[in-house]
C-alpha positions as CSV (number, residue, x, y, z in Angstrom):
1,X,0.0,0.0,0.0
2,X,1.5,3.3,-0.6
3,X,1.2,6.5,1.5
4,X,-0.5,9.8,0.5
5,X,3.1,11.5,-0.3
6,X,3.4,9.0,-3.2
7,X,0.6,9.7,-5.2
8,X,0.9,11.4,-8.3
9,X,-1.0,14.7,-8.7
10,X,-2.0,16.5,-12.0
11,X,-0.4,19.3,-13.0
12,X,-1.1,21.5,-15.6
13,X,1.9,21.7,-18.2
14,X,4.0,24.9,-18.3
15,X,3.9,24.9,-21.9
16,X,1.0,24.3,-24.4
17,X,1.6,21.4,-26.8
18,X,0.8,23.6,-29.2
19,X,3.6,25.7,-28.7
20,X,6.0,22.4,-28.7
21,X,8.7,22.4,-31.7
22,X,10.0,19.2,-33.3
23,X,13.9,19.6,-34.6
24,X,16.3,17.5,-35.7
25,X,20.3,17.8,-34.9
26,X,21.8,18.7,-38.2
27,X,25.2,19.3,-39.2
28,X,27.2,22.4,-40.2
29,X,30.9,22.1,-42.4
30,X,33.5,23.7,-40.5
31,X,36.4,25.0,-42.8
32,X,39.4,24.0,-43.5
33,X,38.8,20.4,-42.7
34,X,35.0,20.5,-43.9
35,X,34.4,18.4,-41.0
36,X,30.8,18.0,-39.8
37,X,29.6,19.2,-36.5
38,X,26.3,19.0,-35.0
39,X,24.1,22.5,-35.5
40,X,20.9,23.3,-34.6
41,X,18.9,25.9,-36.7
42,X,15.6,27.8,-35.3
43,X,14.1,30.3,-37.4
44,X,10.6,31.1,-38.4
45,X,7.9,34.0,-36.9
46,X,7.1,31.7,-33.3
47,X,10.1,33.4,-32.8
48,X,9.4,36.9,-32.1
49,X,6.3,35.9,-30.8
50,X,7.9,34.3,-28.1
51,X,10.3,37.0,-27.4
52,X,13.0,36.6,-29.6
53,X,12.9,39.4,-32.1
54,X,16.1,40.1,-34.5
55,X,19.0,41.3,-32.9
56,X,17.8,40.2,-29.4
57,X,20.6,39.1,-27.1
58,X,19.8,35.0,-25.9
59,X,22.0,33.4,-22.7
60,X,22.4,29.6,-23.4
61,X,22.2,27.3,-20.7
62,X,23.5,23.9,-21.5
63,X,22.7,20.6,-19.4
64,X,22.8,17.1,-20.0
65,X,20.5,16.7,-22.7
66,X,18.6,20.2,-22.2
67,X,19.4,23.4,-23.8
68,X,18.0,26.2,-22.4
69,X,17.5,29.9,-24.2
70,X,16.7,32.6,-22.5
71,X,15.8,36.3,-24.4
72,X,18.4,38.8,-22.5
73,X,16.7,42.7,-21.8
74,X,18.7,45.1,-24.1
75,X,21.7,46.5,-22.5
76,X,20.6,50.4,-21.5
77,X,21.5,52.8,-23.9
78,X,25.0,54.8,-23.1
79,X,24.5,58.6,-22.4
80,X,26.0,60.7,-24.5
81,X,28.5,62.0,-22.2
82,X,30.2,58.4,-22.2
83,X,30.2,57.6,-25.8
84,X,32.7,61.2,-25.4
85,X,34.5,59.8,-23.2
86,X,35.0,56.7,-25.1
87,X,36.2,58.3,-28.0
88,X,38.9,60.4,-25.9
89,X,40.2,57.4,-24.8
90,X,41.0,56.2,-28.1
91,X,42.7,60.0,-28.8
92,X,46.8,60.2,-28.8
93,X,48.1,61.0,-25.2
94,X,48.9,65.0,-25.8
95,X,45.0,65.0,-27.3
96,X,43.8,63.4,-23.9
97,X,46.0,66.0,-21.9
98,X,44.2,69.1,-24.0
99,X,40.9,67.5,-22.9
100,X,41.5,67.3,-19.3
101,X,42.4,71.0,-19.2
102,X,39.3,71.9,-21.5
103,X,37.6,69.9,-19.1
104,X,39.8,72.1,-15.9
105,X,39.1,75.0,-17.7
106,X,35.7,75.0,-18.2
107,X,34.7,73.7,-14.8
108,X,36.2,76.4,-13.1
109,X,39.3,74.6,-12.1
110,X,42.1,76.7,-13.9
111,X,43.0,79.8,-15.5
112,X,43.0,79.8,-18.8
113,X,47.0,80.3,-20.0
């Protein structure tokens, strides 16, 4: 006889069966060797509809048999004021220097020369 912890209760799925996909492992040719390596292609409109518009980033969780993607938020949009800054830092050293003083300058820091 078994105990009332044992018995199986119904659930309701967490996911329709109509929203269930059926794919196959292909392969993909990897240059130079053209050796084949296992690839698995999604594509079609389901797609956006569940989240995953173009361009959207995806983290990819990988276990035993289960792959698991997960549609990432878009990273926030950089202010202004750092995409600057991010182009100074690619600027020659004497150009940085000129910017820092600018920067003195107009912030009430130093004299102008």
């Amino acid at each position: 006889m078994t105990d009332t912890h044992s018995i199986a209760q119904p659930f309701e799925a967490e996911v329709s069966p109509a929203n269930n996909r059926q794919l196959t492992v292909s392969y993909a040719s990897r240059y130079p060797d053209y050796s084949r390596i296992p690839a698995i292609t999604l594509k079609g409109q389901w797609l956006e509809a569940a989240g995953f518009a173009t361009g959207t980033a995806i983290a990819v969780k990988v276990m035993e048999g289960c792959i698991v993607l997960t549609a990432q938020p878009p990273a926030p949009e950089e202010s202004e004021l750092m995409q600057s800054l991010r182009q100074v830092c690619k600027l020659s050293a004497r150009k940085q220097k000129q910017v820092r003083e600018f920067i003195g300058v107009i912030a009430g820091k130093q004299k102008v020369a």
